[in-house]
N, C-alpha and C positions, 0 to 999 in steps of 0.2 A: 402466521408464518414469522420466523423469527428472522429478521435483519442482522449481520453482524458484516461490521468493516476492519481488517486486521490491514494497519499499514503501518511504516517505517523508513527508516533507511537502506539505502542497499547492503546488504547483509545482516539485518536484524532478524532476522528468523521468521518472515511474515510466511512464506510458503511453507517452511517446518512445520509450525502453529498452524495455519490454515488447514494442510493434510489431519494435522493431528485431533485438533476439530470436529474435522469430519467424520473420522473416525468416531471420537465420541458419541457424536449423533447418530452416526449408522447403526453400532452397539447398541443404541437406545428403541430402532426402528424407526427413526426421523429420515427421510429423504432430505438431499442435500446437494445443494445446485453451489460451484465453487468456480469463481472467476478469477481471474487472475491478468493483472496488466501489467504491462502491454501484453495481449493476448496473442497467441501464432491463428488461430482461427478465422481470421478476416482482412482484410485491409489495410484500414487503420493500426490494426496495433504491430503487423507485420511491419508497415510501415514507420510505424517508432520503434522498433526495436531496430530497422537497420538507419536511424537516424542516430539511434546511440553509443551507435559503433561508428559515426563520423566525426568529423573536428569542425571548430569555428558556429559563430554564434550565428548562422542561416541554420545550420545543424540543431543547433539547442533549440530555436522559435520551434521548428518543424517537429523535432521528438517531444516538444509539449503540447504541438496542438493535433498531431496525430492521437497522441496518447489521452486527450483527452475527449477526442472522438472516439476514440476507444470506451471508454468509460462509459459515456452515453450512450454506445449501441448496448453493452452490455445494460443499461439500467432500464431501455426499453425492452428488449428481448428478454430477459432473464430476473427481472424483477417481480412480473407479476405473473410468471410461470405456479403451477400446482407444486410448489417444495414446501417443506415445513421447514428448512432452512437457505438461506441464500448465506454463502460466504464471497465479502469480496478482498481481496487481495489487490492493495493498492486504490485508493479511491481518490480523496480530497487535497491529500498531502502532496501529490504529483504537482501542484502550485509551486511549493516552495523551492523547483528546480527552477522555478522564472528568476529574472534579477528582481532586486529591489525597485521600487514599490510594489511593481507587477504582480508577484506573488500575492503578496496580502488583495489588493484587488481581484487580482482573478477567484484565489478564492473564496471570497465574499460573495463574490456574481454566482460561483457556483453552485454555493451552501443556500443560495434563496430558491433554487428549481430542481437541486438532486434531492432523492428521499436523504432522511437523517434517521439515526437507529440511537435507541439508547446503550446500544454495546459496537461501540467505536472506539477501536484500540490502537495506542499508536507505541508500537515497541519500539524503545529508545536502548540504544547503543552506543557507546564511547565511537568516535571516527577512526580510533585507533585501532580498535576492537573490529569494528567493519575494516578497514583494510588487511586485516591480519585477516581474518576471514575468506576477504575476495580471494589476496593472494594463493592462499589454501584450495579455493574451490574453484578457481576459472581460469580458463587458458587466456584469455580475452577481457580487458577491462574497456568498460561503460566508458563517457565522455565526464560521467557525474564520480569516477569511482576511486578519484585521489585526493588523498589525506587531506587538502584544502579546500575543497567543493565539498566533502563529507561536511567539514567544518561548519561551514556559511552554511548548507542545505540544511542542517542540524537544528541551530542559531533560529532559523527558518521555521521550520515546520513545528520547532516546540513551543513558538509564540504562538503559532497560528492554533495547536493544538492546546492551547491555555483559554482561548476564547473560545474555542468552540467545546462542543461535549464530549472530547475524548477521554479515555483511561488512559496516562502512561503507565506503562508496565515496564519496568528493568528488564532487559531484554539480555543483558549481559549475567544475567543469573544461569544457573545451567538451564537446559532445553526443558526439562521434566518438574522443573520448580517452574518454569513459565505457564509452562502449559496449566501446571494445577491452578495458579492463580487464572488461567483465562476462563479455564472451565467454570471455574468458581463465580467469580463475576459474571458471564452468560446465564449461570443458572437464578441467580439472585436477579436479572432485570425481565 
């Protein structure tokens, strides 16, 4: 079963690439289990999603430790399911919405007990590029989803993504050059 974790910024294209993915593998006759968080399916992720349409930092603890119950129901339930692919959308990187130090701690405690996959991809996008985006596609913006929290969240998750085994992929390239490079990649590990 192939493992694959597509995460990012808000607006990097992880659910674009994640469908598109899928696709690929479906085309191939691979079954294909696709997660996505904060998920609408359960509790938990229901629950950070409507944390991240609140304000104030009781709001922020709560849409990260929702969302990261989130993640572990899904790594129980859907991990060691019969797929010949697991896609997840949104995994490790969910840390880097903590404040400083937090973040790098939380994600180090994580990275010792979640599976790790050799094709862990974190699409990276200019903050700017994600805001022009959001503004484009949502009626409704996140807590994490202005120009200055892209910034620091970014800052964030590309250190943390330098120690660990990620691919950064330029996420800011058109959608069809992204994807060829992720295909690519997937099929090589």
């Amino acid at each position: 079963m192939a493992f694959i974790v597509i995460d990012g910024l808000d607006a990097s294209g992880k659910d674009t690439q994640a469908f598109r993915l899928a696709r690929f593998f479906n085309k191939r006759g691979k079954t294909v289990c696709l997660r996505f968080h904060p998920s609408g399916d359960n509790f938990f992720g229901v629950k950070a999603k409507q944390f991240l349409h609140s304000k104030g930092k009781n709001a922020h603890f709560a849409s990260a430790l929702f969302y990261m119950l989130d993640v572990i129901r899904s790594i129980l339930l859907y991990k060691w399911q019969k797929y010949d692919c697991v896609i997840f959308v949104r995994y490790l990187m969910g840390t880097a919405y903590l404040p400083s130090p937090l973040h790098r701690l939380a994600y180090h405690f994580f990275v010792l007990f979640v599976p790790k996959s050799n094709a862990m991809f974190f699409l990276d996008v200019a903050p700017e590029e994600a805001c022009r985006r959001i503004r484009e596609a949502r009626r409704e913006q996140e807590m994490f989803e202005d120009i200055t929290k892209l910034r620091r969240v970014r800052v964030k998750a590309l250190s943390l993504a330098l120690v660990g085994k990620w691919t950064i992929v330029d996420a800011g390239k058109p959608v069809e050059e992204v994807e060829r490079q992720i295909q690519k990649l997937v099929l090589s590990t």
